[in-house]
N, C-alpha and C positions, 0 to 999 in steps of 0.2 A: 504494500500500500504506500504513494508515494504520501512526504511531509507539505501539507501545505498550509500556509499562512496567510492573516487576513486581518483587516484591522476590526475593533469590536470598540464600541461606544459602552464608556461607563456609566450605567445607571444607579450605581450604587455607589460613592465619592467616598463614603466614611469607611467600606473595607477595598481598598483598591489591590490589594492582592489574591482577590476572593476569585476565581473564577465567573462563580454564580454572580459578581453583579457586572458583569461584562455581555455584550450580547452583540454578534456578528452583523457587520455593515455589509453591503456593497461601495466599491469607489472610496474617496477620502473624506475622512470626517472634517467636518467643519463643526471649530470649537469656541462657541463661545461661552464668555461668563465668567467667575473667579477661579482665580489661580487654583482650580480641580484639574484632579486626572480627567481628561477629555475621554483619549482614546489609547489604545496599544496596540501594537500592530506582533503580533503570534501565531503563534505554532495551534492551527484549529485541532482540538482535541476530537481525535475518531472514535469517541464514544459516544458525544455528542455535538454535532456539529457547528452546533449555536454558541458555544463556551468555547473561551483559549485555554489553551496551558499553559500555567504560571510556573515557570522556576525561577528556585531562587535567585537566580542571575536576572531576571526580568524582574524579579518581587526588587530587590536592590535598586534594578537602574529606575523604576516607579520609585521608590523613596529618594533617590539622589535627584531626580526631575523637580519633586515635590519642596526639597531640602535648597535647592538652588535656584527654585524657579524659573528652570528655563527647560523648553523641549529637548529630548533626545531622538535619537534616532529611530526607539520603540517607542516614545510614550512621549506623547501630543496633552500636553495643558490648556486648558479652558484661558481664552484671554480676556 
């Protein structure tokens, strides 16, 4: 099964390493609003296709986005 990835809009801002409050876009997210997790761009989980996979390495670069306020590479802040 090949890996593929996709950006998923944060509905849930208060657990941003959660899976469950992330939910799969088409195209780029457009982020506005306070400095929240917008969106992350992941590894779409094949269990269900709607939720990312969060590792630890992406739970990090979310809190260093969050901690510096500025976007990275995976994870897009509300402006």
């Amino acid at each position: 099964m090949p890996i593929v990835y996709s950006w998923f809009v944060c509905v849930v801002p208060s657990n941003p390493c959660s899976p469950s409050s992330y939910i799969k876009i088409t195209g780029l997210p457009i982020c506005e609003g306070v400095e929240k997790v917008c969106a992350i761009y992941a590894q779409v989980d094949p269990n269900n296709t709607n939720r990312p996979l969060i590792p630890n390495s992406l739970c990090s670069e979310i809190a260093m986005a969050l901690s510096n306020e500025m976007n990275t590479d995976n994870v897009k802040l509300r402006e």
